[in-house]
N, C-alpha and C positions, 0 to 999 in steps of 0.2 A: 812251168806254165802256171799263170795263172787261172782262174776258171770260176766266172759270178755263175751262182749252182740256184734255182729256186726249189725251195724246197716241198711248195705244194701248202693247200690250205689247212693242214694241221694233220691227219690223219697220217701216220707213220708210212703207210704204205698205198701213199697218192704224191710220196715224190717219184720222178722219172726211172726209169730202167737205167739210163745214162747217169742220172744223179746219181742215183746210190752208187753204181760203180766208181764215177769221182770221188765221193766220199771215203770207200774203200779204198782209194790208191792215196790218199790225200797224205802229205807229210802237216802241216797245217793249215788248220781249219779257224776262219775266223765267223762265227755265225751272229745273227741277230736275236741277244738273247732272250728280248723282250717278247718276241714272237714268234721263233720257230719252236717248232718241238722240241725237246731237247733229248728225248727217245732216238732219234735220228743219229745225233752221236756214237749210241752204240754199233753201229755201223764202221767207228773210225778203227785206225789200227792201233794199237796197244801204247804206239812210244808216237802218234800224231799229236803235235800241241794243239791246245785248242784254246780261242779267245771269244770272249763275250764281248762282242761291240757295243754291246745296249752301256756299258763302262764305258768307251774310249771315243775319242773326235777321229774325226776324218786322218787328219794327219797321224794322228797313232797307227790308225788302220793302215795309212798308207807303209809306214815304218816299219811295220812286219812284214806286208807283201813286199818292198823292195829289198830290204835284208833277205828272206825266206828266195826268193830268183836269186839271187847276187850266188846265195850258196844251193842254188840247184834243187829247192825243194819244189814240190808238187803242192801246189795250194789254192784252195777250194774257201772263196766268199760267198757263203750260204745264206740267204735271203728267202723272206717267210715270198709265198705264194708264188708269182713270177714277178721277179724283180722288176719287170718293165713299168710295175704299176705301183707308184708313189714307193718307190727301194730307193732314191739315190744314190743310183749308178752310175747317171751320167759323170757327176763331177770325179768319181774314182777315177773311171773310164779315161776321163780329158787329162789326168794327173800320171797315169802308164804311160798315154802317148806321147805326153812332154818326155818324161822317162826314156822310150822309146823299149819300153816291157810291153812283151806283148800279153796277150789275156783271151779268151774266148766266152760266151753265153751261154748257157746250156738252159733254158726255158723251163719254166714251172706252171703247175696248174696252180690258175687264183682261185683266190677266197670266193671271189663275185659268182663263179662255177661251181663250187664248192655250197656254195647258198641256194645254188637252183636245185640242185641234186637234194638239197635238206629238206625244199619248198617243193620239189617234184614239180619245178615249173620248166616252160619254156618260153625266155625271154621276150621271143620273133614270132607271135601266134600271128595267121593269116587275118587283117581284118580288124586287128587292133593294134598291133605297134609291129615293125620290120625294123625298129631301132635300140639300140640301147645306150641311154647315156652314163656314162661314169664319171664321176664325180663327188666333189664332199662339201662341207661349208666352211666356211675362211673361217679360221681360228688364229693362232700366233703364227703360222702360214698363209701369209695373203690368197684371195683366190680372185683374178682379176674380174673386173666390174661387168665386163661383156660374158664373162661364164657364171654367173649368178646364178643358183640354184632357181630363179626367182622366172627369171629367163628362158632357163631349160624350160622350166615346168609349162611354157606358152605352147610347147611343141606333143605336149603328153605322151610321148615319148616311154616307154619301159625306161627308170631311173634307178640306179644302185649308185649308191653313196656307202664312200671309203670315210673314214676318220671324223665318223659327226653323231657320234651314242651322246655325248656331252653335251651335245647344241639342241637337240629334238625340238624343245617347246620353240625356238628361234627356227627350226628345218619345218617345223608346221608353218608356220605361218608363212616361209617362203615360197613353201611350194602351192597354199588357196592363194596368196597374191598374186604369183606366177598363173593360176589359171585352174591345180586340183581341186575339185569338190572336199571335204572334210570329210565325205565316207568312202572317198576312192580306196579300193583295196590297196592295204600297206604291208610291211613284213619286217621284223626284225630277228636277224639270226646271230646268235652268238656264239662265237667259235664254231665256226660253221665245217665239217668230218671230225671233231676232238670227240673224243668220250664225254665231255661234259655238256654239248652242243645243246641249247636250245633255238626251238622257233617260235618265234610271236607273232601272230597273224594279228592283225588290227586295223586300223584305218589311216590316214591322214591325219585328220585330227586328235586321234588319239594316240600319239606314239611316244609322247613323251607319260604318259598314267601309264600304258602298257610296260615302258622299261622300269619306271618307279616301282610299279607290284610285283616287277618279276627281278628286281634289285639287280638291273641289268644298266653299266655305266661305261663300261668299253667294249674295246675287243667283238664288235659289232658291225652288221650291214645291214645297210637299213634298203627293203627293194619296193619301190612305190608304183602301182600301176597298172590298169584294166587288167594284163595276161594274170597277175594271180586271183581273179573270181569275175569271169568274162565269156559269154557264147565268142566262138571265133568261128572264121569260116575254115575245112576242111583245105587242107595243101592239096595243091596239085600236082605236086610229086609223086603221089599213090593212087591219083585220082583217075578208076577207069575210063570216065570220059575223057581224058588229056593227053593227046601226045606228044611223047619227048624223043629225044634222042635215040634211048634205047630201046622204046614200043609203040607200037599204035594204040591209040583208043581202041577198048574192047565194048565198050557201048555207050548209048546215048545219056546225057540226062536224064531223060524221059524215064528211060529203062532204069538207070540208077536209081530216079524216085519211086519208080514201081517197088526193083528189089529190097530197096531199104525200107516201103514199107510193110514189105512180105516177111523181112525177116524181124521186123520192131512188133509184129504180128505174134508170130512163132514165138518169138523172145517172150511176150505177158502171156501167152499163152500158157507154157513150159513152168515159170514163175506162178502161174495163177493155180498149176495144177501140184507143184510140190509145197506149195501152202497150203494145201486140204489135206 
C-alpha cells in the first residue's frame, strides 16, 4: 500500500497518531526534504530506505512507489504539513490510478494552524472576519488573474499566504491596492512549532523591513488581518443569553450587562487592593 502521510507543521510531535504508526510500519519512505523534519525519520525502522524528494522529479518518485508495490512493500509519501495544501499530490495521485495502484491519505496538521497556535490567534473572531483566505503570490507558479492577492484583499477577509517571504515589498502593495490600510495588523511566522520558530507582528505596510531586520526570506507565513489586534464581539456558543441545541438562555442581556459589570467591579477592585 501506498500511503501520502502529512507530516504536520514541523514540530516532531504534531504529526498524527496514524502518521507516526505509518511511518513505523513503512518499508519505504520517500519525504520532502526541503521541508519536513527530518527528526521524523527516526521513527522509521532500521533496514526502511528512505528518499529525499527535494533531489528527484515526479517521475523518479513515481519509479520507487511503483517498483516498492510491484515487490510488496509498505510505502509512506511523507509531505510537510497536510499535503492537501500546495504538496502536489494530485498529479502523483492521477499517475497510481492510470497504474491502477491503489494509495490512501492520511491528513496532516498545516503550517497555516500551526501559525495561529504561534500567534494565539483565532482566525473566525465574531464581528470581524468568519472567513479565511489561503493563498500566495504568483512567482514562477502562476496564480490565476481572478485569485489575485489584490482581489482577495477587497473582501478583508483573515488572509494567510503560503510561498511569498520573497515577494513582500510586491504582497504590500497588493494587498493597500486590493483595499488593506498600511497599518492593518500583519504577522510573519517562521517555521511556525520548529525550535527555531519566530513571530513578527507588524503591519501591512511594513512586512517586507520586518522580514529584512529579522533576516527572515523563506520558510514563512505571512497572516494579514483585523483578528490579530481587533475588539470582536463575544460567540454565541457560550453566550448565557443564547440558546442552542443543548441549553436554554440562563438570562437576559440586561442581566448579563449587569453581571459583567459587577464583576469588571470586583475585578479593579481585588487589582486595586493587592497593589497597595
Amino acid at each position: 500500500m501506498i500511503t501520502f502521510v502529512g507530516a504536520g507543521p514541523g514540530a516532531e510531535d504534531l504529526i498524527t497518531v496514524r502518521g507516526q504508526r505509518l511511518l513505523k510500519e513503512a518499508d519505504i519512505v520517500i519525504y520532502a526534504g526541503s521541508l519536513v523534519n527530518p527528526g521524523l525519520l527516526k521513527l522509521c525502522k532500521e533496514k526502511c530506505k528512505i528518499y529525499n524528494s527535494a533531489k528527484m522529479t515526479l517521475e523518479e518518485v513515481l519509479e520507487v512507489m511503483v517498483k516498492g508495490y510491484g515487490d510488496g512493500k509498505e510505502i509512506v509519501r511523507l509531505h510537510t504539513g497536510d499535503p492537501c495544501l500546495y504538496g502536489a499530490i494530485r498529479e502523483q495521485m492521477d499517475e497510481l490510478k492510470k497504474l491502477e495502484i491503489p494509495y490512501e491519505d492520511c491528513p496532516g496538521v498545516s503550517s497555516f494552524c500551526g501559525a495561529a497556535a504561534a500567534l494565539e490567534a483565532e482566525y473566525t473572531l465574531p464581528g470581524i472576519s468568519q472567513s479565511v483566505v489561503i493563498t500566495r503570490m504568483a512567482g514562477r507558479t502562476p496564480v490565476p488573474e481572478k485569485e489575485s492577492v489584490r482581489s482577495f484583499a477587497a473582501h478583508q477577509a483573515t488572509m494567510v499566504l503560503f510561498l511569498s517571504t520573497g515577494l513582500l515589498k510586491e504582497l504590500s502593495a497588493e494587498l493597500i491596492e486590493g483595499g488593506y490600510s498600511e497599518d492593518t495588523p500583519a504577522a510573519i511566522v517562521y517555521k511556525a512549532t520548529w525550535p527555531e520558530q519566530k513571530v513578527l507582528r507588524c503591519t501591512v505596510g511594513t512586512l517586507e523591513q520586518t522580514a529584512r531586520e529579522a533576516d527572515v526570506t523563506k520558510t514563512a507565513l505571512i497572516v494579514v488581518g483585523e483578528v490579530l489586534d481587533g475588539t470582536y464581539e463575544r460567540s454565541k456558543l457560550y453566550d448565557p443569553t443564547f440558546t442552542t441545541e443543548f441549553r436554554q438562555a440562563s438570562c437576559s442581556k440586561k442581566e448579563l450587562g449587569q453581571t459583567g459589570e459587577n464583576q469588571s467591579t470586583e475585578m479593579r477592585r481585588e487589582a486595586e487592593g493587592q497593589s497597595k
